[in-house]
MMTF fields as JSON, N, C-alpha, C and O atoms, coordinates in Angstrom:
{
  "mmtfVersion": "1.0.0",
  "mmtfProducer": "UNKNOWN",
  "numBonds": 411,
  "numAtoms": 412,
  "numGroups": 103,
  "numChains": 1,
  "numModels": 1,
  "chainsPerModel": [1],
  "groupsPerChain": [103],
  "chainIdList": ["A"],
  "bondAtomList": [4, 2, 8, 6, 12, 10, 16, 14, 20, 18, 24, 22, 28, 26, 32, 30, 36, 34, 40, 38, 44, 42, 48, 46, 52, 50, 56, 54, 60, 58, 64, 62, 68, 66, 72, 70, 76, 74, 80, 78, 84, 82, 88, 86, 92, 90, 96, 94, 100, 98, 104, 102, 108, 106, 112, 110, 116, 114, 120, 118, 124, 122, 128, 126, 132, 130, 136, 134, 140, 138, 144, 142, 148, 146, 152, 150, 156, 154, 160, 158, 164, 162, 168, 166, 172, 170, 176, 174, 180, 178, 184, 182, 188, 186, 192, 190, 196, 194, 200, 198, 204, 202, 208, 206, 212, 210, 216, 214, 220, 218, 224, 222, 228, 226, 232, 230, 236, 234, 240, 238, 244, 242, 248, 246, 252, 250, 256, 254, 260, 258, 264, 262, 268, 266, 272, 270, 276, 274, 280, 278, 284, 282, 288, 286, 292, 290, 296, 294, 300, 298, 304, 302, 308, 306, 312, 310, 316, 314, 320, 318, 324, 322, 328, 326, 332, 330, 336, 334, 340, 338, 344, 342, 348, 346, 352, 350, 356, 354, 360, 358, 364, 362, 368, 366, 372, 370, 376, 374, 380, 378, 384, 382, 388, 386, 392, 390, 396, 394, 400, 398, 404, 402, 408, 406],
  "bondOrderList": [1, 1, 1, 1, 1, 1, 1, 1, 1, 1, 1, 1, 1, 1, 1, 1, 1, 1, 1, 1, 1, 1, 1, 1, 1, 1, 1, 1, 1, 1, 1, 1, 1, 1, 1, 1, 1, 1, 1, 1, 1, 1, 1, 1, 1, 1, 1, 1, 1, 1, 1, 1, 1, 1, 1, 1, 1, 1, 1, 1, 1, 1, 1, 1, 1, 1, 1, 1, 1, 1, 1, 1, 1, 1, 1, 1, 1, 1, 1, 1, 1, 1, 1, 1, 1, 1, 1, 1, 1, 1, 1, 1, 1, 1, 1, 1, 1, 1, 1, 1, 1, 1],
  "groupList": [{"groupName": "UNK", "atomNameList": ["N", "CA", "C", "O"], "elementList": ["N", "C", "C", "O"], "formalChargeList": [0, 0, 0, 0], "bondAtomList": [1, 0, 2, 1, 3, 2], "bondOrderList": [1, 1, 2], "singleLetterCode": "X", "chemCompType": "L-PEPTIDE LINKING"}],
  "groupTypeList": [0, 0, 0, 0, 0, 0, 0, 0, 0, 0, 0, 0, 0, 0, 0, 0, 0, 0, 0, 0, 0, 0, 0, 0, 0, 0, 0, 0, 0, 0, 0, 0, 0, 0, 0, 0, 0, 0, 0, 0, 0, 0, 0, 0, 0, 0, 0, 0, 0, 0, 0, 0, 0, 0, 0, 0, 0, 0, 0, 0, 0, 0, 0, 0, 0, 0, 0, 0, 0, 0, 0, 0, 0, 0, 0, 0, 0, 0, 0, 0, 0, 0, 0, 0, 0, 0, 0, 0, 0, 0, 0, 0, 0, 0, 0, 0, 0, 0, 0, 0, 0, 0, 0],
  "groupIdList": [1, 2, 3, 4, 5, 6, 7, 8, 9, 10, 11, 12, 13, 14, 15, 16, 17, 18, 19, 20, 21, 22, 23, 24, 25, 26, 27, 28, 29, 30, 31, 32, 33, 34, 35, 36, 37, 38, 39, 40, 41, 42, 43, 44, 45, 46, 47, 48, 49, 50, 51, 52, 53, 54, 55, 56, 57, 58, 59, 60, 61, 62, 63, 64, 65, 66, 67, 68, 69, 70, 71, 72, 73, 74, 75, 76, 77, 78, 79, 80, 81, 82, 83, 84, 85, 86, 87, 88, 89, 90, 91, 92, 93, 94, 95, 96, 97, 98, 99, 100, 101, 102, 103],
  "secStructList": [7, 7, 7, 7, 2, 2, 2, 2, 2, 2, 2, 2, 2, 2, 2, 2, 2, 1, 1, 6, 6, 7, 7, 5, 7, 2, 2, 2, 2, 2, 2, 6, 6, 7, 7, 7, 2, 2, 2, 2, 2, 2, 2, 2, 2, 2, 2, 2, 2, 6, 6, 1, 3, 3, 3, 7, 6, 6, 6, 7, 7, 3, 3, 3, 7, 2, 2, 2, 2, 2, 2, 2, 2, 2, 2, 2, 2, 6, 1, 7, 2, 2, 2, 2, 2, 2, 2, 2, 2, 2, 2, 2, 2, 2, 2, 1, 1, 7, 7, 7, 7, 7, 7],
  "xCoordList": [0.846, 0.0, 0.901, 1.993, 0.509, 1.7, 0.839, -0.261, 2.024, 2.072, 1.595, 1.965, 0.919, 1.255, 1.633, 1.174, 2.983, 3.716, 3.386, 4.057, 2.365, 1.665, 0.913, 0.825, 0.041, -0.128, 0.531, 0.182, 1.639, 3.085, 3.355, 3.255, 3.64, 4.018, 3.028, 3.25, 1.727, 0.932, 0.773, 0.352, 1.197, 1.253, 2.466, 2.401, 3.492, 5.315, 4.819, 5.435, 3.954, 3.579, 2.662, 3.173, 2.082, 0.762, 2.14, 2.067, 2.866, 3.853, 4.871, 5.757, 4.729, 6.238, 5.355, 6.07, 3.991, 3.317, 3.236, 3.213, 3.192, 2.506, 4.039, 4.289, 4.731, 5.885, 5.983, 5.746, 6.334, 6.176, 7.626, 8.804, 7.03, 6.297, 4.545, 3.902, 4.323, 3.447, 2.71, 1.582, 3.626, 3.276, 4.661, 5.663, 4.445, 5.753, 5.419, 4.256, 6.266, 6.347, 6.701, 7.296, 6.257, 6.514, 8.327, 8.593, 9.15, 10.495, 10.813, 11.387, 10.609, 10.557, 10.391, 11.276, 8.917, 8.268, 8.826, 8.657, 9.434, 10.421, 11.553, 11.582, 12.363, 13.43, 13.389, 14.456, 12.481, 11.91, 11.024, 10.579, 10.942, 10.375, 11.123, 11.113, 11.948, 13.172, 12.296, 12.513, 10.986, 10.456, 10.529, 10.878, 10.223, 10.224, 9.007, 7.831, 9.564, 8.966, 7.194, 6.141, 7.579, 6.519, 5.362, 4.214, 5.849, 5.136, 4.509, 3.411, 4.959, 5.072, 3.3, 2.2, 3.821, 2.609, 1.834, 0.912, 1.583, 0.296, -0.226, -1.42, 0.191, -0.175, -1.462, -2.672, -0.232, -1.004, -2.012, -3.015, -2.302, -2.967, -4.1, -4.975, -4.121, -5.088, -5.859, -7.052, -4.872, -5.309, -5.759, -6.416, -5.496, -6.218, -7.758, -8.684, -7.899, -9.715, -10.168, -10.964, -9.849, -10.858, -10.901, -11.692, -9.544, -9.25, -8.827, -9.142, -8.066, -7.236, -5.993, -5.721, -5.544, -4.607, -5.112, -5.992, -4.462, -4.667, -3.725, -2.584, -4.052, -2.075, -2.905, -4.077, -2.027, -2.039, -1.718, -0.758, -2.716, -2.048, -1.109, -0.703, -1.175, -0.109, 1.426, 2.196, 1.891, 3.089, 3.191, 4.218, 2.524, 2.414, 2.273, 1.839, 2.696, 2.564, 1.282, 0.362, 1.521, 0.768, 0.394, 1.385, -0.74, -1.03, -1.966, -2.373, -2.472, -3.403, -4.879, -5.321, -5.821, -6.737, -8.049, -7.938, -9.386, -10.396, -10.295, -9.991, -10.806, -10.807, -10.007, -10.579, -8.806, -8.061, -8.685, -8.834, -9.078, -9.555, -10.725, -10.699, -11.556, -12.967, -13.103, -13.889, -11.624, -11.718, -11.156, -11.469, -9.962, -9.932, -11.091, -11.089, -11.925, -13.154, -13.909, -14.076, -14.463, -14.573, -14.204, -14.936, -12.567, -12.021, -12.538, -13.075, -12.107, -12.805, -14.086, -14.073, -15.524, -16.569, -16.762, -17.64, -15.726, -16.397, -15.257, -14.82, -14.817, -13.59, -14.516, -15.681, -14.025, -14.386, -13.975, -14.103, -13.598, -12.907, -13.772, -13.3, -15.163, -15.708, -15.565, -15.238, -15.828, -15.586, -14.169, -14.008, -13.06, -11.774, -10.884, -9.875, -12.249, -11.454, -12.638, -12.175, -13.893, -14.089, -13.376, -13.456, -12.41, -11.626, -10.318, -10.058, -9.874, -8.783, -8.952, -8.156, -10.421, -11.219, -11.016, -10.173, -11.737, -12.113, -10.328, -10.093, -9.494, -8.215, -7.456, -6.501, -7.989, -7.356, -8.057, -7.195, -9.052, -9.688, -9.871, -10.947, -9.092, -8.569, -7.382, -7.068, -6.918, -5.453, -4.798, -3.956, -6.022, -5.843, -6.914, -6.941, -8.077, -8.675, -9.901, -10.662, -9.771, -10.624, -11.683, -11.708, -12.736, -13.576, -13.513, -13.599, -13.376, -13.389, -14.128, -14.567, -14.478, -15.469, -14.64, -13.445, -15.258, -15.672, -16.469, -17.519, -16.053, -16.689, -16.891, -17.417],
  "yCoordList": [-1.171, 0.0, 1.248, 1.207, 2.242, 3.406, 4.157, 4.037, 4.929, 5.592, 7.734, 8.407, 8.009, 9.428, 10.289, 10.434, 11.074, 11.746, 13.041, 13.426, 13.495, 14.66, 14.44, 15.271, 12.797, 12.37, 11.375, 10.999, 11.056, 10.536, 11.87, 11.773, 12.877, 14.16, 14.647, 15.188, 14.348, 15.183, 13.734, 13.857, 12.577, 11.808, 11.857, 11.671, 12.073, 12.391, 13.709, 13.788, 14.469, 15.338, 15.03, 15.241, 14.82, 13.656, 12.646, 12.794, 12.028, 11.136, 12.093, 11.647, 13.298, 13.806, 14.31, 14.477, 14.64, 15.56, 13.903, 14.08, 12.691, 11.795, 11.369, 10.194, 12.131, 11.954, 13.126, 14.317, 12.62, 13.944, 14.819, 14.477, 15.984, 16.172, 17.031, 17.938, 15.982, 16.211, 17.596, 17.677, 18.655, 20.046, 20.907, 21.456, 20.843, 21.531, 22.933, 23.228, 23.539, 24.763, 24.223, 23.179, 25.062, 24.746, 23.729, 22.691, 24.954, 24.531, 23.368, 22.706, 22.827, 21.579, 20.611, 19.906, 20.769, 19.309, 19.557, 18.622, 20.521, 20.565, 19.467, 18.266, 20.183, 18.966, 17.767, 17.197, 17.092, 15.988, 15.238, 14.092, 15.768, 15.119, 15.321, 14.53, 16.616, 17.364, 17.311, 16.459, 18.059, 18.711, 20.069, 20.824, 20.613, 22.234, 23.009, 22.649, 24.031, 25.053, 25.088, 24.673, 25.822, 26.075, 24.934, 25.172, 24.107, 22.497, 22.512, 23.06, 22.082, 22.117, 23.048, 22.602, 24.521, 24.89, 24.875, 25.49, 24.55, 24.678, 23.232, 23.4, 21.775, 20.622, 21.205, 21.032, 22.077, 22.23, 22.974, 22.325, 23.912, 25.034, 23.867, 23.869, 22.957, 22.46, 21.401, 21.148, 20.688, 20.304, 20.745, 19.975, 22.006, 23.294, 23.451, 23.414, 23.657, 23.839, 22.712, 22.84, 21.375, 20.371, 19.766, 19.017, 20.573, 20.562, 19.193, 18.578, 18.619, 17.645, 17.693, 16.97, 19.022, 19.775, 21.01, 21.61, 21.589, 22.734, 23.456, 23.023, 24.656, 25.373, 26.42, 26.784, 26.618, 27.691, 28.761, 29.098, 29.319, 30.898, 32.337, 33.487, 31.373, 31.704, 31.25, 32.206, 30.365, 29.495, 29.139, 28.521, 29.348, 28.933, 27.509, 27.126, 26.723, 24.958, 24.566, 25.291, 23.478, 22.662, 21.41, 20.913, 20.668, 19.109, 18.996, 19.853, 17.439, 16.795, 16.997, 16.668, 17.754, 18.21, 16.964, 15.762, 17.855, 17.161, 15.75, 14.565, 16.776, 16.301, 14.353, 13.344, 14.466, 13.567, 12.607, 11.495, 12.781, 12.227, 11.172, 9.942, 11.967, 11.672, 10.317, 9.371, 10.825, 9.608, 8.211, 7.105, 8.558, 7.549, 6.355, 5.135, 7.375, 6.36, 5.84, 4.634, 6.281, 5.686, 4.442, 3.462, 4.52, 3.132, 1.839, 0.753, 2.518, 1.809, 1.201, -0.025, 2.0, 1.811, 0.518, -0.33, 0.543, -0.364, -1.356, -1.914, -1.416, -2.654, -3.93, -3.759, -4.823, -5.992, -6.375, -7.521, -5.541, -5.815, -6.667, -7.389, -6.318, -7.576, -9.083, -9.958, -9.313, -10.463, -11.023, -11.924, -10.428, -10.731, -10.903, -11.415, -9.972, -9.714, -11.478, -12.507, -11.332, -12.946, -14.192, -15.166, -13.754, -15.377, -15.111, -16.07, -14.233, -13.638, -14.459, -15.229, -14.027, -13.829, -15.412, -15.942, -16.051, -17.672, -18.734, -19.756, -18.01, -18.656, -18.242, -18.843, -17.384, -16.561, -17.826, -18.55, -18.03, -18.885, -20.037, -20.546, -20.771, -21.631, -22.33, -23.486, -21.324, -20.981, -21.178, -21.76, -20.137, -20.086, -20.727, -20.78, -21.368, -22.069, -21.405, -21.938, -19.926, -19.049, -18.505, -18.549, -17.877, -17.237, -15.474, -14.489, -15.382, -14.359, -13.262, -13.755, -11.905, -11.104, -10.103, -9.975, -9.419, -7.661, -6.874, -7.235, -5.955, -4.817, -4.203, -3.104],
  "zCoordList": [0.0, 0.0, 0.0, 0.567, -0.562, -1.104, 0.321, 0.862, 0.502, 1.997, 1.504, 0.541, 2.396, 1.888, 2.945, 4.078, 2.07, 3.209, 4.203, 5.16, 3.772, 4.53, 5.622, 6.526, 5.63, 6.724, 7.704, 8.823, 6.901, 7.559, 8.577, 9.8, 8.018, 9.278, 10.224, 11.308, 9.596, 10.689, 11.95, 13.1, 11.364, 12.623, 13.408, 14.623, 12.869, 13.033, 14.183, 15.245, 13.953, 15.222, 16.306, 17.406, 16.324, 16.932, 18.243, 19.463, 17.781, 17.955, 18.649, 19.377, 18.423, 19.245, 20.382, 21.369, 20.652, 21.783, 22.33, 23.548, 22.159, 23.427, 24.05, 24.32, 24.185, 25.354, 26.556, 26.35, 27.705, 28.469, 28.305, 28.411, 28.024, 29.179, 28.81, 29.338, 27.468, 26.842, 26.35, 25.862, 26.602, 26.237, 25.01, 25.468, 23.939, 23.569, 22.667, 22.389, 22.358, 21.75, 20.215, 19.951, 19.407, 17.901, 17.271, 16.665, 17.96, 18.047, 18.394, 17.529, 19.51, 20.404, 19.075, 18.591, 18.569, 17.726, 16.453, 15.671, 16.008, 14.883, 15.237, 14.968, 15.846, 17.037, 17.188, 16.96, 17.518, 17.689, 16.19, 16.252, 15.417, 14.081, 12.941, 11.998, 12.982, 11.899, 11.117, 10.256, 10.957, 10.484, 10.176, 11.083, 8.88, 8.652, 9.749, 9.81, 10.485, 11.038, 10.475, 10.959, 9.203, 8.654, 7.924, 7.551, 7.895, 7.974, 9.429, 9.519, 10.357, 11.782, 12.111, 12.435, 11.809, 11.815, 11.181, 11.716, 10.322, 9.2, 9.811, 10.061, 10.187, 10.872, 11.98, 12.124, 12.7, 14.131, 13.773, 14.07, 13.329, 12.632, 12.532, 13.397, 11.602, 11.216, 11.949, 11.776, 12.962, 14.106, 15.288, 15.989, 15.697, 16.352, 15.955, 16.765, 14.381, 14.07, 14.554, 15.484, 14.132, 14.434, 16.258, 16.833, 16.785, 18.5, 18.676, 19.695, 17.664, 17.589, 19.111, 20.07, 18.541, 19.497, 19.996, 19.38, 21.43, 21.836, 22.135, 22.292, 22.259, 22.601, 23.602, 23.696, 24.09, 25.673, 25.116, 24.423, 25.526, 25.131, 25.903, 25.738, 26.663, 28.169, 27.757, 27.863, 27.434, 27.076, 25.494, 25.213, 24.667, 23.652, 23.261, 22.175, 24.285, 24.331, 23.217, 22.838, 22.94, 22.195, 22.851, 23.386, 23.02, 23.914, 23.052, 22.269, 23.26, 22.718, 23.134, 24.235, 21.832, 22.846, 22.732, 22.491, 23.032, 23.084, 21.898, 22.025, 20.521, 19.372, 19.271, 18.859, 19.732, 20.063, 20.882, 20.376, 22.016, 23.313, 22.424, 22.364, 21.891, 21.596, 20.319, 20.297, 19.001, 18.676, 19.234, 18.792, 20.648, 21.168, 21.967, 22.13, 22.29, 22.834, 21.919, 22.104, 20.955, 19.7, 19.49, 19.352, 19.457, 19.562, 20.531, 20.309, 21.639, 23.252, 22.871, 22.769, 22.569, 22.662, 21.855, 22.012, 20.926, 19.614, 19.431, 18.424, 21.063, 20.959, 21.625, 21.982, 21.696, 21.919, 23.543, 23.975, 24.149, 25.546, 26.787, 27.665, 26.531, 27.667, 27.235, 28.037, 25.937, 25.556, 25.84, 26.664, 25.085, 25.777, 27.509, 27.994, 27.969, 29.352, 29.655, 30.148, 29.26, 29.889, 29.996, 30.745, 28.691, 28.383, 29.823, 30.55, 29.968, 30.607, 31.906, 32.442, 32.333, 33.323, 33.304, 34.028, 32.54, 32.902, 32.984, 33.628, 32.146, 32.13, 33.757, 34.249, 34.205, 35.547, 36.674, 37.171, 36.958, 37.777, 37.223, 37.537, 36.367, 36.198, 36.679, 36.96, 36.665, 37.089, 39.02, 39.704, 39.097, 40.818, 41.531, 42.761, 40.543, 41.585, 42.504, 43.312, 42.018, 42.494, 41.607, 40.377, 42.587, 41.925, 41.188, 41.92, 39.871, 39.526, 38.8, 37.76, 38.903, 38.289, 37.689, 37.953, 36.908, 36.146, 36.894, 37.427, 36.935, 38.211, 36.621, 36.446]
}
């Protein structure tokens, strides 16, 4: 599958904010991706409208905002995790002989 490089970088930024100290300044995620400046911002810029990212306007920092958060649960909601945590669950009290639940 052919790759495309514009959303190769806007994840190359995405990827440099989930380390702590999870807040950086434009410069910083240049640094960390050796990305162009002006690339850099036009990313955030565009991840800012949809609140992908947020920046302080106190510090100039950049973090991962709502936008972000929201398609992660997305994920969550529409994962399969009770089913898996049952098998977990039934191999665990197998194991020890005990009785086990999901709160």
């Amino acid at each position: 599958m052919e790759k495309n490089a514009s959303i190769e970088k806007g994840i190359q930024v995405l990827q440099a904010l989930n380390v702590p100290p999870y807040m950086f300044k434009i410069g910083d995620i240049c640094a960390k991706t050796g990305l162009n400046r002006t690339i850099v911002y036009r990313i955030l810029a565009t991840y800012e409208a949809y609140d992908i990212v947020t920046r302080d306007d106190v510090t100039g920092r950049y973090k991962v905002g709502p936008g972000l958060y929201q398609l992660g649960i997305k994920f969550i909601v529409n994962s399969n995790y009770r089913g898996q945590m049952e098998k977990l669950l039934d191999e665990i009290a197998g194991i020890t002989k005990e009785s086990v639940g999901m709160a």
